[in-house]
N, C-alpha and C positions, 0 to 999 in steps of 0.2 A: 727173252731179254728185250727190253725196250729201247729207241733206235738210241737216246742219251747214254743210255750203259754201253751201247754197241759202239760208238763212237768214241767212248773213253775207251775201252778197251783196245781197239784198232788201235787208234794211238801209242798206247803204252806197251802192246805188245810192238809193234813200229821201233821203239823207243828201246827196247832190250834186244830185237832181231840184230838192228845195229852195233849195238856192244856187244854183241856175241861174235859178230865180224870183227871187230874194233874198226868199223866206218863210224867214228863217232863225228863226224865233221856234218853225217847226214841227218844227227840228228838237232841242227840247229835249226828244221824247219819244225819241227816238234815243240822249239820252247815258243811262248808268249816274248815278248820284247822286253817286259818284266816280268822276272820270274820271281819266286821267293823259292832258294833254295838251300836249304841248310843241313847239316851234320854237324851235330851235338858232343863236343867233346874237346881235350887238350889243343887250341889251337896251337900255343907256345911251340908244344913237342909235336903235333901234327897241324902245319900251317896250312894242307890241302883242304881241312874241315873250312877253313875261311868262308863265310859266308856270301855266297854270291847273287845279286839282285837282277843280271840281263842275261837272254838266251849266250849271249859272246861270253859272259863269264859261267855260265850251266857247262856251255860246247867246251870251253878249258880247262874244264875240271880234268876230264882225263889224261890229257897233254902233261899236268901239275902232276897228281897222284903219281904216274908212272916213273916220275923224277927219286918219287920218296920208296916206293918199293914195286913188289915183283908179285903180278899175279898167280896163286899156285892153283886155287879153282874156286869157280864160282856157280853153287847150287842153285836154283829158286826151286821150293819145293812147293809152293801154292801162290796161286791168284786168286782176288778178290773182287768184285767190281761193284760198283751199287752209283746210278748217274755220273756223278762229277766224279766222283773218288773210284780210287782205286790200291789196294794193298797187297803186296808184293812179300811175301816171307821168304829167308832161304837160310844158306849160311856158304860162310867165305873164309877162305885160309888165301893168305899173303904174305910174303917175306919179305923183312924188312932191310932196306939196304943198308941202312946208317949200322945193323946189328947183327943181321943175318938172321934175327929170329923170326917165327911164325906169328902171326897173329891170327887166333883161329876163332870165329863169329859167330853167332846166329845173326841174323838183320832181317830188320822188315823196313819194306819202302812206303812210304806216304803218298801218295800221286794226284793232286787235283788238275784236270785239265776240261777247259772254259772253252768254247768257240775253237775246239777241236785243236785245241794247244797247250801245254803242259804250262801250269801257273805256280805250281806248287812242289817242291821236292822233297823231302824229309828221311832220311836212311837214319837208323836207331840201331846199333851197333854194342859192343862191349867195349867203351869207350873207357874202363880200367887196364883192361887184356890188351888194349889199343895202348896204351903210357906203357905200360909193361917189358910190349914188346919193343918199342922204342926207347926202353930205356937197356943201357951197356952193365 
């Protein structure tokens, strides 16, 4: 592995060590000061997809999300790494507060990170199963 993959990688595993604590506060040294971070889907019905552009809105995302539902488990079953990028597969069940129902996933994450800081965030989700399960 070349030291550019090593260093993404370091990161991004950094990056998930933390959410698996839920020290997500630690992970605002990890973003770039602008990030582009996005998930693809019903903002309307899930306003946590909102897209956010600075590490202070990356680091809120979980603060927000944890408002709208209840983590039930969260797999990754592969990494990926290749210099700057890096891809994240798993799959995630979560219950919904507004409905009580599940919402249950595959997702892969997107991850570019630059001068050894996360630039980029992209999770790709079942963002039908996502309305679904938010809808009563």
């Amino acid at each position: 592995m070349d030291a550019l993959t090593a260093k993404t990688k370091a990161v991004v595993e950094a990056y998930f060590n933390n959410a698996s604590v839920k020290n997500y506060q630690a992970n605002e040294s990890l973003f770039a000061d602008e990030v582009e971070w996005r998930i693809p889907g019903n903002k309307e019905k899930a306003p946590w997809l909102k897209d956010r552009n600075t590490k202070l809105e990356a680091v809120s995302f979980y603060q927000e999300l944890f408002t709208y539902l209840e983590a039930v488990s969260f797999d990754i079953t592969g990494k990926f790494y290749d210099g700057h990028q890096a891809v994240v597969t798993g799959h995630l069940v979560s219950r919904m507060l507004s409905t009580g129902k599940l919402f249950d996933s595959p997702f892969s994450i997107q991850i570019t990170v630059r001068d050894g800081r996360i630039t980029r965030y992209l999770l790709l989700e079942d963002s039908l199963g996502l309305v679904a399960a938010l809808t009563a």
